[in-house]
C-alpha positions as CSV (number, residue, x, y, z in Angstrom):
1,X,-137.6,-18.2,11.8
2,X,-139.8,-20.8,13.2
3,X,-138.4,-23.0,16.9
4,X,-139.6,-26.0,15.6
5,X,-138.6,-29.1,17.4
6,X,-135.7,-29.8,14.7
7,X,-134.5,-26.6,15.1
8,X,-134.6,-26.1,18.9
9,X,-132.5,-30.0,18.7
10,X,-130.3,-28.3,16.4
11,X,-129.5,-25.5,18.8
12,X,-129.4,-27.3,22.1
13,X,-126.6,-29.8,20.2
14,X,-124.5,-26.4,18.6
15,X,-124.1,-25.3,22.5
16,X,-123.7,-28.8,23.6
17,X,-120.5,-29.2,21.2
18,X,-119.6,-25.2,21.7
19,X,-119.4,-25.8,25.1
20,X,-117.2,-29.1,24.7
21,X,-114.7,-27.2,22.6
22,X,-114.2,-24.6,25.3
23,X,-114.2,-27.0,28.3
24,X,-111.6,-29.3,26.1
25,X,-109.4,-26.0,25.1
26,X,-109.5,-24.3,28.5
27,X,-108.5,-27.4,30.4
28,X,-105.6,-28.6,28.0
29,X,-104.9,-24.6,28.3
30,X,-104.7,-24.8,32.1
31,X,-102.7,-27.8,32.0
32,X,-99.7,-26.8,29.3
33,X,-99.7,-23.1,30.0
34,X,-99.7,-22.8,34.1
35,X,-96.6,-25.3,34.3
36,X,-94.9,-23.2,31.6
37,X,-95.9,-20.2,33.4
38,X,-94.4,-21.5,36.7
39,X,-91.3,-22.4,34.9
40,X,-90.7,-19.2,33.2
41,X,-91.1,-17.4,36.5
42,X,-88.3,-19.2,38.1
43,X,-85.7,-19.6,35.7
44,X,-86.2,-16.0,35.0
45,X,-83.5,-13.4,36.0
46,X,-84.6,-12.4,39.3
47,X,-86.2,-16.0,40.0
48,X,-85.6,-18.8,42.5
49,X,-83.2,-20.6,39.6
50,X,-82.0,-18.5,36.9
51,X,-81.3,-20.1,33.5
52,X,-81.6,-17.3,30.9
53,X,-80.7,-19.4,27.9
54,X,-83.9,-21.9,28.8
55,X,-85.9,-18.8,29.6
56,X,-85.2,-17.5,26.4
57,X,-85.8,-20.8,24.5
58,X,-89.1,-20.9,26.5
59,X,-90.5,-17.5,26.0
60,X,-89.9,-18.0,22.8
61,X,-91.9,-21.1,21.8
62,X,-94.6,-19.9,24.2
63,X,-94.7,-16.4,21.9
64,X,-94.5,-18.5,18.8
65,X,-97.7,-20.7,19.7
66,X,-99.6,-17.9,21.4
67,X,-99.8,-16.4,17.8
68,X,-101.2,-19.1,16.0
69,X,-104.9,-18.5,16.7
70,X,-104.2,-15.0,15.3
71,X,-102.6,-16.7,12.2
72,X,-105.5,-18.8,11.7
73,X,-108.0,-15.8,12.1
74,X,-106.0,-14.0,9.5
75,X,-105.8,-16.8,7.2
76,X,-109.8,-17.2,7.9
77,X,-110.8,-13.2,6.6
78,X,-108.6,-13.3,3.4
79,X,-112.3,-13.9,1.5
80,X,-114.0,-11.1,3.1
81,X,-110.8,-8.5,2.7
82,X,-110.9,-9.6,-0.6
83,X,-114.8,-9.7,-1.7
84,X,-114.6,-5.7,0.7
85,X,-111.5,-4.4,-0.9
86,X,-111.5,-6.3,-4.1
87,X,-107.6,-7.4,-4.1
């Protein structure tokens, strides 16, 4: 493989956007998730304001949506269990 000047543009603009998407992810991340955090803390059973049924509610959405990325890499490595196994 040759570093020509395409491919070295090529590269510098992959990290550029990988770097985006991570920035973009972890900050919306941070935002959502340490205000749920907080609020599943206190409304637990031995927090500042109890509320099991909201905790509950809570926990479960958060559970829910903290197994989508494993869905989607599931989904993703259907064609290579296939073409490896052949089912």
């Amino acid at each position: 493989m040759t570093f020509d000047a395409t491919t070295i543009k090529m590269l510098l603009e992959g990290i550029r956007d990988t770097l985006y998407m991570v920035l973009a992810s972890s900050a919306i991340s941070y935002i959502l998730g340490i205000p749920l955090g907080i609020l599943l803390v206190v409304t637990d059973k031995d927090g500042i304001r109890p509320f099991p049924i909201f905790q509950k509610v809570l926990g479960l959405a958060i559970n829910l949506l903290r197994s989508v990325p494993f869905i989607i890499l599931l989904i993703m490595m259907l064609p290579c269990t296939r073409f490896l196994v052949g089912t």
